[in-house]
C-alpha positions as CSV (number, residue, x, y, z in Angstrom):
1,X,-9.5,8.0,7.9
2,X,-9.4,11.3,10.1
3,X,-8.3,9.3,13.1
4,X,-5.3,7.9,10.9
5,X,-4.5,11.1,9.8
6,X,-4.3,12.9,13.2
7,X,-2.3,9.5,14.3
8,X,0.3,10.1,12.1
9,X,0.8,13.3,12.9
10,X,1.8,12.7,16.8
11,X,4.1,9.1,15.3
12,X,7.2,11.7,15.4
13,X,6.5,12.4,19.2
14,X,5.5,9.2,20.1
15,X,8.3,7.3,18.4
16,X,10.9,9.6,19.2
17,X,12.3,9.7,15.1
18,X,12.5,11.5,12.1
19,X,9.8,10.4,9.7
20,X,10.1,13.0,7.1
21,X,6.6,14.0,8.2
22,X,4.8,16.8,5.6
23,X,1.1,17.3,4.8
24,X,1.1,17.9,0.7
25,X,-1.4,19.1,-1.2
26,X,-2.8,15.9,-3.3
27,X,-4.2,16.0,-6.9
28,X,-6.1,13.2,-8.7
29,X,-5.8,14.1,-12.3
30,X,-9.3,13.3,-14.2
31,X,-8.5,12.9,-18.0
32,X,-12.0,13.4,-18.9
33,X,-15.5,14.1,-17.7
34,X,-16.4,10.4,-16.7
35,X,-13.4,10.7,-14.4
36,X,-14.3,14.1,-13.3
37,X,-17.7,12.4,-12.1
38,X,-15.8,9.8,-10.6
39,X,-13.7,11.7,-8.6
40,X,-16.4,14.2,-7.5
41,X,-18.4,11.0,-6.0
42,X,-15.4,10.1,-4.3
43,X,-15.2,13.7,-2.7
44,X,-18.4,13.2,-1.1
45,X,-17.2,9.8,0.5
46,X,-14.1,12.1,2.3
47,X,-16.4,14.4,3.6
48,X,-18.3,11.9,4.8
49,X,-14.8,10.4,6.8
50,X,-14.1,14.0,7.6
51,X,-11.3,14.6,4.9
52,X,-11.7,18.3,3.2
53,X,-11.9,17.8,-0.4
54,X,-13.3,19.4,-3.4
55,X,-13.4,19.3,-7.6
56,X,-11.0,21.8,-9.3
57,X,-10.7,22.9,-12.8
58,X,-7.4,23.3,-14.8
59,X,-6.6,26.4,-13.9
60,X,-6.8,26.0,-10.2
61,X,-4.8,23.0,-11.4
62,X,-2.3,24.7,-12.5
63,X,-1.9,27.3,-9.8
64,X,-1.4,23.9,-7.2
65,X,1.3,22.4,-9.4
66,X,3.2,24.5,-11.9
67,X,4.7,22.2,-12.7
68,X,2.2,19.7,-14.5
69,X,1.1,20.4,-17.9
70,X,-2.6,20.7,-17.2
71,X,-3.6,20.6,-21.1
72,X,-6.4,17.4,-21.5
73,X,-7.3,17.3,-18.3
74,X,-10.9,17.6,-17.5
75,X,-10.1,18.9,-13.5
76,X,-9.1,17.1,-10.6
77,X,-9.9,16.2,-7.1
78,X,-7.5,18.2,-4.4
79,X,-7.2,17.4,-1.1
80,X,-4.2,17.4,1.9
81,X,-2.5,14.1,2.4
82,X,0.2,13.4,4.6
83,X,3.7,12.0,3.5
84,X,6.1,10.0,5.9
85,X,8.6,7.9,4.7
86,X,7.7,4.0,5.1
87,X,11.4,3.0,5.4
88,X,12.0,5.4,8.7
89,X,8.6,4.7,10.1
90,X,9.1,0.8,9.5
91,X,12.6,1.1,11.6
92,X,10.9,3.4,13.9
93,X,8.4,0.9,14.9
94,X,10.9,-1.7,14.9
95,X,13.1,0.6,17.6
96,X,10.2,0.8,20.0
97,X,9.0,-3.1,19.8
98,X,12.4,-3.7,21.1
99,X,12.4,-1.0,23.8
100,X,8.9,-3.2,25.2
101,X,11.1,-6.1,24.8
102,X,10.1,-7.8,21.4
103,X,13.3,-9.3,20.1
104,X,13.5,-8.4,15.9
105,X,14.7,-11.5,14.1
106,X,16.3,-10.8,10.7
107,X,16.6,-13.7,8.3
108,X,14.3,-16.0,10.0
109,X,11.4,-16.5,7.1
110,X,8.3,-17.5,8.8
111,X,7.4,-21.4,6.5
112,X,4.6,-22.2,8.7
113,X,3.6,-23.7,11.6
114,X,3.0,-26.6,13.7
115,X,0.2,-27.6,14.9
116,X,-1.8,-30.2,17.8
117,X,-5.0,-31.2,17.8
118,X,-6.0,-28.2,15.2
119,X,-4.5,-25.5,17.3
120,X,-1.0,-23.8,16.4
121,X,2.0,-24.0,18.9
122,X,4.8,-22.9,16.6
123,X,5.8,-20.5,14.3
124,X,8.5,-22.4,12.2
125,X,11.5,-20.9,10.3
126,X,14.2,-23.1,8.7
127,X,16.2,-22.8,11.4
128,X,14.5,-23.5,14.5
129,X,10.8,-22.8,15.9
130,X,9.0,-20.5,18.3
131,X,6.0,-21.7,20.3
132,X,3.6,-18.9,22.1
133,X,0.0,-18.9,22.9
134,X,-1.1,-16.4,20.2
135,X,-0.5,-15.9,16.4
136,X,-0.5,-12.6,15.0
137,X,-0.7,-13.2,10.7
138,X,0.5,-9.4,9.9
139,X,2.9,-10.9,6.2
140,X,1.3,-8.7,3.5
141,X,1.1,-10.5,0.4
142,X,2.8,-13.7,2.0
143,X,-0.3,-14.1,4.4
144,X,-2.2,-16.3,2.1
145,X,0.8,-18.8,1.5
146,X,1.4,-19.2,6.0
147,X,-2.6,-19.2,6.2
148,X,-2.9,-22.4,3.6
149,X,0.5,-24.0,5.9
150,X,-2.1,-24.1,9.2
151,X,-5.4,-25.4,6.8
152,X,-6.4,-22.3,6.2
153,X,-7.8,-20.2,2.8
154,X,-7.9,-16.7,3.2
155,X,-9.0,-14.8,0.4
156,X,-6.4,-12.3,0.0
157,X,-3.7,-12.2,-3.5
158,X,-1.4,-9.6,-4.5
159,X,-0.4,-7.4,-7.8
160,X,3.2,-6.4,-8.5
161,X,3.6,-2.8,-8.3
162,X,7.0,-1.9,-10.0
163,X,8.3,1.6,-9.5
164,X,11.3,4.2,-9.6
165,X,13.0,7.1,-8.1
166,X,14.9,9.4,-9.4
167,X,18.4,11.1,-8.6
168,X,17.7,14.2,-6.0
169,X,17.0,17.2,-7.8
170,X,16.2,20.6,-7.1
171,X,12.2,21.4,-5.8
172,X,10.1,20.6,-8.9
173,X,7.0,19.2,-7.4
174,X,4.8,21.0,-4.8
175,X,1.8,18.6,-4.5
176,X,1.5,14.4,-4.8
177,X,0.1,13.8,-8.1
178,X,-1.6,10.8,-9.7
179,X,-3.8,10.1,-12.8
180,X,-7.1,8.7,-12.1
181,X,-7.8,5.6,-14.5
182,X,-10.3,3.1,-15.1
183,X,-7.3,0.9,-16.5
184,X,-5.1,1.2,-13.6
185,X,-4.5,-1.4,-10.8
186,X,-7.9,-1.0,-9.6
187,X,-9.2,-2.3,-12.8
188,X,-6.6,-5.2,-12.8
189,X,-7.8,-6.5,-9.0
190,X,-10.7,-6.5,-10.0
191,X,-10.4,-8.7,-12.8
192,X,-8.6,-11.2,-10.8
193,X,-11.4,-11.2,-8.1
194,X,-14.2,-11.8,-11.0
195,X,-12.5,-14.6,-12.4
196,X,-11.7,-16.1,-9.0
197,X,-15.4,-15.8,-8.3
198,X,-16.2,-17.9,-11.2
199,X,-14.1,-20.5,-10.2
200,X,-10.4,-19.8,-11.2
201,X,-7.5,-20.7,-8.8
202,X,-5.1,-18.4,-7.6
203,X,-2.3,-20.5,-7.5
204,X,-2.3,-21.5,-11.0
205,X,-3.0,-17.7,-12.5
206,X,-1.2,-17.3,-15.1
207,X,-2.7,-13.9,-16.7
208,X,0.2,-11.9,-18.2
209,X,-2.2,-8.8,-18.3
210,X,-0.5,-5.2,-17.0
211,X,-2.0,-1.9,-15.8
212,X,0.1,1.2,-15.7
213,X,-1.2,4.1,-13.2
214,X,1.0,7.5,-13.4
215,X,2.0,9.0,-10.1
216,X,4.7,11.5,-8.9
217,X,5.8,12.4,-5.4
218,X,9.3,13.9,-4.0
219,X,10.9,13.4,-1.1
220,X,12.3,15.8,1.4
221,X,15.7,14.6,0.1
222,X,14.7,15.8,-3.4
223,X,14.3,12.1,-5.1
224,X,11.0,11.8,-6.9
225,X,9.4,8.9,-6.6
226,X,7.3,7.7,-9.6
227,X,4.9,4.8,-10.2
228,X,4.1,2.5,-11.5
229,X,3.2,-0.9,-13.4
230,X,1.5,-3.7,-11.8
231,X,0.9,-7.5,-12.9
232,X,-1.0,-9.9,-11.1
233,X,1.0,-13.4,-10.6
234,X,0.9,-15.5,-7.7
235,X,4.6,-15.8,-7.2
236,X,5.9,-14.0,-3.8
237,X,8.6,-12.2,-5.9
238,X,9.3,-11.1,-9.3
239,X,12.3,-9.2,-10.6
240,X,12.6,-5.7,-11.4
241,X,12.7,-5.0,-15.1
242,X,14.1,-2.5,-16.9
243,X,12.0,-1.3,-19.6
244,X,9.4,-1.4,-17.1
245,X,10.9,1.2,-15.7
246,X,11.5,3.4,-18.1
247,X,7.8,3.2,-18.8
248,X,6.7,4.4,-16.3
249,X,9.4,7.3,-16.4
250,X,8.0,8.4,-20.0
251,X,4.5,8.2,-18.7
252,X,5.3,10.4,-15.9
253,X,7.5,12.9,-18.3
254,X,3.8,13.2,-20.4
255,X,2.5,15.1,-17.9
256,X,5.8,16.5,-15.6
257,X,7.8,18.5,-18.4
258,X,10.1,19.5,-15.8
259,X,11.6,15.6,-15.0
260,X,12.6,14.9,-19.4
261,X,16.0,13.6,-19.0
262,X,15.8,12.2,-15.2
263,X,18.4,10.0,-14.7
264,X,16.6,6.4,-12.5
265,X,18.5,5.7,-9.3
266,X,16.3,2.7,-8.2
267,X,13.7,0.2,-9.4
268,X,11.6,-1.7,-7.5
269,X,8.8,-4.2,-7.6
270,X,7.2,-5.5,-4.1
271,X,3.7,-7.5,-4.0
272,X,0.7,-5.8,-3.0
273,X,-1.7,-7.5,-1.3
274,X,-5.4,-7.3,-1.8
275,X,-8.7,-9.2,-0.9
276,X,-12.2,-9.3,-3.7
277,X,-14.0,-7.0,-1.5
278,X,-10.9,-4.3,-0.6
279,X,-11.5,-4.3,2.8
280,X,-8.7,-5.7,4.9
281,X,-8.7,-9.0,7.1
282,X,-8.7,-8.2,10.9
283,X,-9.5,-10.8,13.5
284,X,-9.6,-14.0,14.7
285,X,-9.4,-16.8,11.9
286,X,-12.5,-18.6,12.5
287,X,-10.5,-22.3,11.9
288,X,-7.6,-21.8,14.3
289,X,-8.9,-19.6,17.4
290,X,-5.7,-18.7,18.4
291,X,-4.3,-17.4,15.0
292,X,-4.9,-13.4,14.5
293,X,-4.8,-12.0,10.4
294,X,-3.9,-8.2,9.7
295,X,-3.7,-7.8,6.4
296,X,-4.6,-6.4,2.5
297,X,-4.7,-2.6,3.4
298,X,-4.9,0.1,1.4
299,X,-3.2,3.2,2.4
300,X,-1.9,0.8,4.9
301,X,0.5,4.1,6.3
302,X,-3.0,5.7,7.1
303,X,-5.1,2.9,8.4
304,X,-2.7,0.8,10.7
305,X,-1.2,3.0,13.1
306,X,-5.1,3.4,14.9
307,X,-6.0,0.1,14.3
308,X,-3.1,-2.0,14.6
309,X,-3.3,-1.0,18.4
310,X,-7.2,-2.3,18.6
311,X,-5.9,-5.5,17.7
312,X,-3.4,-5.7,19.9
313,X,-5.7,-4.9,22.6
314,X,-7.6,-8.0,21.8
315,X,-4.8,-10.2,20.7
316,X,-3.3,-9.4,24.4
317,X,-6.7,-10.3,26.2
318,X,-7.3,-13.2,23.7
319,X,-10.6,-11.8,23.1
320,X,-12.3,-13.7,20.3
321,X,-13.3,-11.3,17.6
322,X,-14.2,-11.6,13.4
């Protein structure tokens, strides 16, 4: 976790582009004192990376964050965490592949590959197909669907985080704030991974069970960004709905006085990929010795910048790893 933080630091430098680059002060809201225990356990583990962290009380709360009404809120866990913008660092990376020479094929869906004598020698599209050597899997919550196309099950799935922004406004927020919950997300991928470990099937889930979590951030251009709602459903995609959304801008309004009355610009829901144990897939695929996962991160914008380049390392060399 420190390495990924000092990484992103120097990715305007290196990458010659804006990223909207900040380091905000974060707060993990605790709603009451089994959270507060929670989150103080999960200070020690930050240390332990390196991360400064510490337990607050209300008061210190509100002297962070003016803006949040602190009032039921047993304390909170504050820390520094950086904030780049995903979009910009996404093009960003994109630029520099094709300064190396990496051609950046829009519209070409990966639908699998082809294969002889159990090893892959194409990546297909539906309009034509590219052989090479080595596979690199990097498709986020599509990796599972190309893995089972080459004969192979990974154990990775995906919830459907559905989120806002808001018009730009004036500075209202100073820190990142979320709401730690046992209900949220968390609660709901862990779920699926229990009942997948007693023998349900991915495929045909069909669990119409939501979790809300309540976060806020704004952007340098003054939109705040607010999530969000998840589902778990295997389809890739599922659309955006509206009263979805204005959940989770009521939620946030609970707590943010300051954003009553926000006008939504945008709504959004995107997969997000997790595996049982919430540790990502890096490596070699032991079935197909030539095909290379990278994926189900969380706090992917921390974690992949280091070790994305380990991989490549070894993807380049063909070194076999797991």
């Amino acid at each position: 976790a420190a390495p990924g933080e000092k990484r992103l630091a120097a990715l305007e430098d290196e990458l010659n582009a804006d990223l909207q680059y900040r380091r905000l002060p974060a707060l993990v809201l605790a709603p009451d004192n089994a959270a507060l225990q929670r989150l103080a356990r999960q200070v020690e583990r930050l240390r332990a990376f390196g991360l400064a962290a510490q337990v607050i009380d209300p008061a210190e709360i509100a002297t962070i964050e003016p803006a949040l009404e602190t009032q039921g809120f047993a304390g909170a866990l504050h820390a520094e965490q950086a904030h780049i913008d995903a979009v910009a660092l996404t093009r960003a990376y994109l630029r520099a592949a094709e300064r190396y020479g990496a051609r950046v094929l829009e519209d070409r869906a990966v639908i699998g590959f082809e294969m002889t004598h159990g090893r892959i020698t194409a990546a297909r599209t539906a309009r034509e197909s590219f052989a090479a050597e080595r596979f690199a899997l990097a498709a986020g919550a599509w990796t599972r669907r190309l893995a089972a196309s080459a004969g192979v099950d990974l154990p990775i799935y995906h919830i459907h985080g559905e989120a806002i922004a808001t018009l730009p406004r004036p500075a209202t927020l100073r820190a990142m704030v979320m709401v730690a919950s046992s209900q949220g997300h968390g609660a709901l991928e862990r779920r699926v991974a229990t009942a997948l470990a007693a023998g349900a099937t991915w495929e045909q889930w069909q669990d119409p069970s939501e979790a809300q979590d309540i976060s806020a951030v704004q952007r340098a251009d003054g939109c705040v960004l607010l999530g969000q709602v998840s589902r778990a459903l295997p389809a890739p995609r599922l659309p955006v709905r509206p009263a979805a959304a204005e959940r989770i801008r009521q939620a946030a309004e609970q707590i943010l006085p300051a954003l009553r009355d926000t006008r939504i610009a945008a709504s959004w829901s995107a997969p997000v990929p997790f595996t049982p144990d919430q540790q990502p897939l890096i490596g070699n695929v032991p079935e197909r010795d030539n095909l290379y996962v990278y994926a189900g991160f969380r706090s992917a914008l921390l974690t992949v910048p280091a070790t994305s380049e380990r991989l490549a390392r070894q993807i380049s060399s063909g070194s076999v790893i797991s």
